[in-house]
C-alpha positions as CSV (number, residue, x, y, z in Angstrom):
1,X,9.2,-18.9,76.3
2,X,6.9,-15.9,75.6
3,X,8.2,-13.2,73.7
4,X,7.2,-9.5,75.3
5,X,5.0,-6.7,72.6
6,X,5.9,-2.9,72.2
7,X,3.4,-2.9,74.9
8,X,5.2,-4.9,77.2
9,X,2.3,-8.0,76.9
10,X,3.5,-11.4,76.8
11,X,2.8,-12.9,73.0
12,X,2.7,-16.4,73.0
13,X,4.5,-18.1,70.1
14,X,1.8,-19.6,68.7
15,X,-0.2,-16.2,68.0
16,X,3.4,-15.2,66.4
17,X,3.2,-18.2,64.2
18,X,-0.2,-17.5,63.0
19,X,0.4,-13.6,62.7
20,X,3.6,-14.5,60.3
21,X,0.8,-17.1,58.6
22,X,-1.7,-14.1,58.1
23,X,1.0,-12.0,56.7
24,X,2.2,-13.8,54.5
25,X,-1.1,-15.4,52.9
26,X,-2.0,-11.6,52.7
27,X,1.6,-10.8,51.0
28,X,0.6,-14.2,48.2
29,X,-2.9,-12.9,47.7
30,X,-1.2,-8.7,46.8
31,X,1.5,-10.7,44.9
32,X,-1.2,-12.7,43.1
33,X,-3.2,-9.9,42.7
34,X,-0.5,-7.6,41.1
35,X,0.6,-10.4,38.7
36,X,-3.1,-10.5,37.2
37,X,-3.0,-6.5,37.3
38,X,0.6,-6.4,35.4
39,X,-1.2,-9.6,32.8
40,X,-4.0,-6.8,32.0
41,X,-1.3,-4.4,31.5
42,X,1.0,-6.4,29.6
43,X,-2.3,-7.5,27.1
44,X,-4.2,-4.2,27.0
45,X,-0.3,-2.6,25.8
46,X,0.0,-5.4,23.1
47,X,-3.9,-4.3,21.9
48,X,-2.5,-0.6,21.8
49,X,0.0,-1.9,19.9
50,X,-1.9,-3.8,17.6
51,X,-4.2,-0.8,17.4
52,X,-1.9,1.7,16.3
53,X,-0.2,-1.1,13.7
54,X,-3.7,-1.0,12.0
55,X,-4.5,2.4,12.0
56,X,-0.9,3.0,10.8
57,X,-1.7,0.6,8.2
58,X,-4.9,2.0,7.3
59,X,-3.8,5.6,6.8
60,X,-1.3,4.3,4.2
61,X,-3.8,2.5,2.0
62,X,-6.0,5.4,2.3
63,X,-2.8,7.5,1.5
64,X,-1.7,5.6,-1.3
65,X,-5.5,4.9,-2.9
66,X,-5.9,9.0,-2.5
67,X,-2.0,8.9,-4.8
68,X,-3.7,6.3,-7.2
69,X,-6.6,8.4,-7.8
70,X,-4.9,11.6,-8.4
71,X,-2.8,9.7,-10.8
72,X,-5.8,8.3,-12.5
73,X,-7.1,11.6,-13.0
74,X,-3.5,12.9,-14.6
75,X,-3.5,10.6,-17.0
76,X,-5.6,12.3,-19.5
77,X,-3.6,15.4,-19.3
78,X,-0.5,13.0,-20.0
79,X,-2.4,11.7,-23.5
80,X,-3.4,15.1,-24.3
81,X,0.2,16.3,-24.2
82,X,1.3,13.6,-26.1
83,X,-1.7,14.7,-28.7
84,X,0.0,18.2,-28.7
85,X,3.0,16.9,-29.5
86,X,2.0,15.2,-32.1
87,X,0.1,17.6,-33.8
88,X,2.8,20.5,-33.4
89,X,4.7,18.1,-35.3
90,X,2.7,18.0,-37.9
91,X,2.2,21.7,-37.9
92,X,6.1,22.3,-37.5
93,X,5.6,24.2,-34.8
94,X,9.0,23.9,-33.2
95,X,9.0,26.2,-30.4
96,X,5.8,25.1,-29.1
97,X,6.5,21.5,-29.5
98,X,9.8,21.8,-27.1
99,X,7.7,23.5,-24.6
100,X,4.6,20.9,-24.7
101,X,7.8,18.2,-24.8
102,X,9.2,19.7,-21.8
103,X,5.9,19.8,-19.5
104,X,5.5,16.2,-20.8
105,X,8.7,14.6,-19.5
106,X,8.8,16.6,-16.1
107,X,4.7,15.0,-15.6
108,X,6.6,11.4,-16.8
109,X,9.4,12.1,-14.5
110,X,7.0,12.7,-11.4
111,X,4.7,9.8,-12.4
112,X,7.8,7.4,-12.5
113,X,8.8,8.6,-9.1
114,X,5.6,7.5,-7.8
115,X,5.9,4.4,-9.5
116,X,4.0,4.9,-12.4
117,X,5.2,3.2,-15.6
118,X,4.1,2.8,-19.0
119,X,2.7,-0.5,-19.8
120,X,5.1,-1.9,-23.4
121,X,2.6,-2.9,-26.0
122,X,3.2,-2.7,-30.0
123,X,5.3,-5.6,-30.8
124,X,4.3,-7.6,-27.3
125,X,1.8,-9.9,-27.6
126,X,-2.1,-9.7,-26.0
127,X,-1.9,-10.2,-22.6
128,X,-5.8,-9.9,-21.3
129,X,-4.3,-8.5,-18.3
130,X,-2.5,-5.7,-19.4
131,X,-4.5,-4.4,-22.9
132,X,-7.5,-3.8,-23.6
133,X,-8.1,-5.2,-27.4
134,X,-10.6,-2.9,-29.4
135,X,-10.0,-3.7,-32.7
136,X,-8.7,-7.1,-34.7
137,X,-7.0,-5.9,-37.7
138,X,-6.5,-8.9,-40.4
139,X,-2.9,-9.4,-41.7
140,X,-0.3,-11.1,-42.7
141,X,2.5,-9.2,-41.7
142,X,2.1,-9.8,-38.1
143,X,1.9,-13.0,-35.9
144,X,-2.1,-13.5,-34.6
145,X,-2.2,-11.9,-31.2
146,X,0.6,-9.4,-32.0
147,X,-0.7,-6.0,-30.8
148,X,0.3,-3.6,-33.9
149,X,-0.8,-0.4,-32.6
150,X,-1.6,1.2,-29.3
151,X,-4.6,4.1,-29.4
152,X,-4.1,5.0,-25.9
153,X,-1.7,3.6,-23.3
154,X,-1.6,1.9,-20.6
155,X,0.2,2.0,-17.5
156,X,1.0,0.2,-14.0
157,X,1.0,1.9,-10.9
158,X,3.6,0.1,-8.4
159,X,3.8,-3.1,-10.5
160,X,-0.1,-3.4,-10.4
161,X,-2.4,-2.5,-13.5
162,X,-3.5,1.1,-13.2
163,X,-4.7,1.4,-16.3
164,X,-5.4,-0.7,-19.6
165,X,-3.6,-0.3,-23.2
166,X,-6.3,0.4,-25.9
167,X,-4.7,-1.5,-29.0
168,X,-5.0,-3.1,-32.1
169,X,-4.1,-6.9,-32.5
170,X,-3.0,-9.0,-35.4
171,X,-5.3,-11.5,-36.6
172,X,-5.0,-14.1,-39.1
173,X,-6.5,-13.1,-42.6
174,X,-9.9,-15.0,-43.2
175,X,-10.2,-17.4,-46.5
């Protein structure tokens, strides 16, 4: 039996059938459709993601190359101080020896903070990696390969090599 409209028109069933049919191939098509909308979403989020990852990681190698240069270039000022010390030593000039001594270990303290530290060499043996071998001093008294003085020092920034150890190593005496 016919069902009446709003409009008081007779609707057969069969229209009804095919009207629900309509609807709800238009309701799997806007389902469809929003799926494949919330997909982009979903991947275009994880690129932001990955985006910001990067960039995040990228400003904290520039940050800590920028730390490693600054270092680099306070390094010098560190083997000058220990040159200072040295000589006011030699002079016996107390007072300005505890001062220099002082400025010395507060620039040490900072570097090790950082994660600077000084590369051990007299008494170690050559390592290629961590010295930097300028002179081969003949001798007895020493193993070959034993460094037996350091000229300048070295030093490793975050367990990475920074910068070399000039020394002297122990060589065997010729004849």
């Amino acid at each position: 039996m016919p069902s009446k409209s709003k409009k008081g028109r007779r609707v057969k069933k069969e229209d009804l059938i095919k009207r629900i049919e309509e609807l709800e191939a238009a309701l799997k098509e806007e389902r469809e459709k929003s799926e494949r909308y919330l997909n982009r979403l979903k991947y275009a989020l994880a690129e932001l993601d990955n985006t910001q990852k990067e960039m995040e990681r990228r400003l904290k190698e520039a940050s800590e190359q920028g730390k490693q240069e600054l270092i680099l270039e306070l390094l010098p000022i560190l083997d000058e101080l220990q040159m200072a010390i040295e000589a006011a030593r030699r002079t016996g000039e107390s007072e300005v020896l505890k001062g220099v001594e002082m400025v010395m270990r507060k620039l040490e303290r900072l570097l090790e903070r950082e994660g600077v530290s000084p590369i051990e060499a007299v008494g170690k043996f050559f390592d290629p990696y961590l010295h930097e071998a300028v002179q081969r001093v003949e001798t007895s008294e020493h193993p070959e390969g034993m460094i037996i003085e350091e000229l300048r020092r070295g030093y490793l920034y975050k367990g990475r090599l920074l910068r070399a150890s000039l020394v002297k190593v122990a060589g065997s005496p010729k004849g």
